[in-house]
N, C-alpha and C positions, 0 to 999 in steps of 0.2 A: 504493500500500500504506500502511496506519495504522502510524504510529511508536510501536513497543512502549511499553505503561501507559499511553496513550492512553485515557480511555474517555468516546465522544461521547454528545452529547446528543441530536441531534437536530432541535436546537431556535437557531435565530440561530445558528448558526455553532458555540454554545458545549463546548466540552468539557474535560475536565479529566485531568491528568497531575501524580495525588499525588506530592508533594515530601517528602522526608524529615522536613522541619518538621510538615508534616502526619502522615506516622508515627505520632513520635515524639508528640503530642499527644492524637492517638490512645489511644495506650499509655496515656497518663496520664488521660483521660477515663476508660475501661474499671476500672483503679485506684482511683477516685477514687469511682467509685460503687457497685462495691463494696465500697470503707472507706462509703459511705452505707447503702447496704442492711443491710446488717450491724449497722449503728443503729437502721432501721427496717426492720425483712424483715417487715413486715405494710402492706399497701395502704393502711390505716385509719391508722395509725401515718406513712405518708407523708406523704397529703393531712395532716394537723392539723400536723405536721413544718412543711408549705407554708404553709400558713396562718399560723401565730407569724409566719415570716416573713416573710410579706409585711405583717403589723400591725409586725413590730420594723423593719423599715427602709425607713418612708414614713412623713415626718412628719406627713403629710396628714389620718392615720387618729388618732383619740382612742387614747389608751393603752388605757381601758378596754376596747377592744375584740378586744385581744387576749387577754380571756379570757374570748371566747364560747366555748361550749364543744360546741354546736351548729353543724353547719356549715351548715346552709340558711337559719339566722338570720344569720351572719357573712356567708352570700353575701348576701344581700339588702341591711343594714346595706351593705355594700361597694359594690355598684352604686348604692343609691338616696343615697350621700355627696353633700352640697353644702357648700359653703363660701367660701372667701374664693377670690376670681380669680387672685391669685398663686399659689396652690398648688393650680389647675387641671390643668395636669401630671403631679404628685404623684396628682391625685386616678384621672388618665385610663390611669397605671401602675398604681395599685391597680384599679381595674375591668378591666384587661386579665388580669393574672394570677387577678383573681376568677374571668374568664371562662375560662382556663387550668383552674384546679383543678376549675372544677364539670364542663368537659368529661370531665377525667379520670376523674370520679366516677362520669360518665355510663355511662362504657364507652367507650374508643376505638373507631373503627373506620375502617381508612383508605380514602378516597375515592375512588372507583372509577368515575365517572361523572360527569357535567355535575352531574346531579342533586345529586349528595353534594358537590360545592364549593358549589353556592347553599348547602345546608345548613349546610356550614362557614362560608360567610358569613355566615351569621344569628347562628351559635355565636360566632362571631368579635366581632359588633357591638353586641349583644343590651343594650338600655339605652344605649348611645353615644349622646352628645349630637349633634346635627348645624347647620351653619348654616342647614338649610333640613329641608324635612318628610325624615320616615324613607324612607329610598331603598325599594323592594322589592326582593326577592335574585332579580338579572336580569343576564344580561351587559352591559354598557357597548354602547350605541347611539350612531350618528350625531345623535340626537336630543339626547342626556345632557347635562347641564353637567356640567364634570370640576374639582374643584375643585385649587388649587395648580397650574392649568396652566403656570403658568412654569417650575415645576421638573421637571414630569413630562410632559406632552406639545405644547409650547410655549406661546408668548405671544399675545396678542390677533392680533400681525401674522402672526402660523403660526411662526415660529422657535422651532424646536427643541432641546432643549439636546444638544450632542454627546453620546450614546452612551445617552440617554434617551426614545431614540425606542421607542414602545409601539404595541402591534398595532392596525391597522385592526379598527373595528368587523367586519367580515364575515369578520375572520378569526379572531374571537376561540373561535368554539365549536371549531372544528379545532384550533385551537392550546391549546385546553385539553386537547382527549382527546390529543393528541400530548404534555402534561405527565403525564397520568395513567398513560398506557404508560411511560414514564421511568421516573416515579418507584414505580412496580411492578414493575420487573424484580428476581425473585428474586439477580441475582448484585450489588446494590448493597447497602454498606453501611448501617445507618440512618444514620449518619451524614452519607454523600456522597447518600443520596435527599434529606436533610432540607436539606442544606443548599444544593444546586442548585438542589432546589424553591423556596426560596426566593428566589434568586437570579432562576429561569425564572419564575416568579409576577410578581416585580415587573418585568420586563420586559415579558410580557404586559401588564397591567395591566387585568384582566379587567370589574373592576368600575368605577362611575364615583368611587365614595368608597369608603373602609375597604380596600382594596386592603390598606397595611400589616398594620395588628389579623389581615386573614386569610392572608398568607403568613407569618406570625411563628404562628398557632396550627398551619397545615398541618405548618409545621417542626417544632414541639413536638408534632404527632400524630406523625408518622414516628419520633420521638423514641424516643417513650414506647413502644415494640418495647422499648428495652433502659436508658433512663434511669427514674430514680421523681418523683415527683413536686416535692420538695425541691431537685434538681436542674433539673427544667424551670422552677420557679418562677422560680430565680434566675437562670439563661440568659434568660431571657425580661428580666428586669431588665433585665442587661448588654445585652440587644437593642435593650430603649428607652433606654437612657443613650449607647448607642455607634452610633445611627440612622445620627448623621451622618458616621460614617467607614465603615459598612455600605454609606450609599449612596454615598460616595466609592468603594468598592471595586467596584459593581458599575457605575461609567461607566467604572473603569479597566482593565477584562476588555479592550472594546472595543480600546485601545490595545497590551493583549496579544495581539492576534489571538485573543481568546476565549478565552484560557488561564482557570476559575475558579478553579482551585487555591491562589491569596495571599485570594480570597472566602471560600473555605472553609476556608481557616486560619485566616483574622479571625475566623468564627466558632465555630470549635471554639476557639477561644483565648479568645473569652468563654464559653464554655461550661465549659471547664476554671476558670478565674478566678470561676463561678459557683459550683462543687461546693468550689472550698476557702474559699469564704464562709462555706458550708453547713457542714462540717466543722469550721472555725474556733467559728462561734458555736453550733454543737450537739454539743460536746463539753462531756460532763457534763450535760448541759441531757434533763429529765423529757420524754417524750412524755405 
């Protein structure tokens, strides 16, 4: 018999049994963006919201540019950035979040099939610079170079890092449509879909590259059911500044017997920490 609050995934073992921490975080997400909407209760008003943004805090981006006032000019401007090699980074967080807001702009719609994840792949990388030619949106093969193999699916000699072991090619399309049923079940919150999916995402680790860029927008699709945009911008931030304690939390499920619940607290906890960024510096502040 399943021990009450329980609720499985399906998927490696994993399942999750919200913890009051998570609650209460909760509570405060839902709060928090309604003090946002309430600032901006027009979609139009959101995205430009997102946009200041993500120009005020990435030094990567010319000042001037945060007052385009067109957004299809600012998206472009934002993906075609080059600059100085140090602030590479800087520049690969602004093109992630550009890619973030034009989705939104686009019309979400959540993914429903093999199909609609290649899609989200392309959404996800669109403009990414790569070490080698543009991948096509295809699941990961036996054939593939996987790049970062040391960290993600072992080393030259096959060793694998404890608890980052990722799906055999031939299991990869099964074990997608088994994320897709998950993460569609009517009785899950967007919250607990968004954030296992990303969790179950990088475990998969469907693709041979862009794997992250696409389980960080999946999450911010499932999102955007009930956050605005201003919101998902800045969560999205918090996701690339706090990678490396993200992927600390998801080798150390493993050692919980699968428990994701301290995963999904870390990230509704930068999610929370994103919306009072928002709040903080757009109070008083003109749409």
């Amino acid at each position: 018999m399943k021990p009450a609050g329980i609720i499985c995934t399906g998927l490696y073992h994993r399942y999750v049994k919200p913890s009051p921490e998570w609650t209460e975080l909760l509570t405060k997400a839902r709060e928090n963006e309604r003090a946002i909407q309430e600032r901006f209760p027009a979609a139009e008003e959101q995205l430009r919201a997102g946009c200041r943004q993500l120009a005020r805090d990435n030094p990567a981006l010319p000042e001037d540019l945060a007052s385009e006032k067109k957004m299809d000019a600012f998206c472009s401007s934002v993906l075609s950035l080059r600059g100085p090699l140090q602030q590479g980074p800087l520049r690969g967080l602004a093109r992630e979040q550009m890619r973030l807001l034009g989705f939104l702009s686009s019309g979400v719609t959540m993914p429903g099939s093999a199909d609609e994840i290649l899609d989200l792949w392309e959404w996800a990388n669109a403009l990414e610079p790569r070490m080698y030619d543009e991948l096509p949106a295809h699941f990961r093969t036996a054939a593939d170079h996987v790049p970062f193999t040391g960290f993600f699916t072992g080393t030259e000699e096959g060793k694998v890092r404890p608890g980052m072991e990722t799906a055999a090619p031939e299991e990869i399309p099964e074990l997608v449509a088994r994320l897709l049923d998950w993460i569609n079940r009517p009785e899950l919150s967007p919250e607990l879909a968004a954030f296992t999916a990303h969790h179950l995402f990088v475990c998969i680790h469907p693709f041979s590259d862009g794997n992250g860029h696409a389980a960080r927008l999946l999450s911010c699709a499932l999102l955007s059911r009930v956050y605005s945009a201003p919101t998902l911008t800045a969560f999205l931030r918090q996701m690339w500044m706090h990678q490396s304690l993200t992927d600390k939390s998801i080798l150390e499920d493993k050692a919980r017997d699968g428990d994701m619940d301290p995963a999904c607290v870390h990230l509704l906890g930068l999610l929370v920490r994103g919306q009072e960024q928002v709040l903080a510096c757009e109070t008083g502040n003109g749409a």
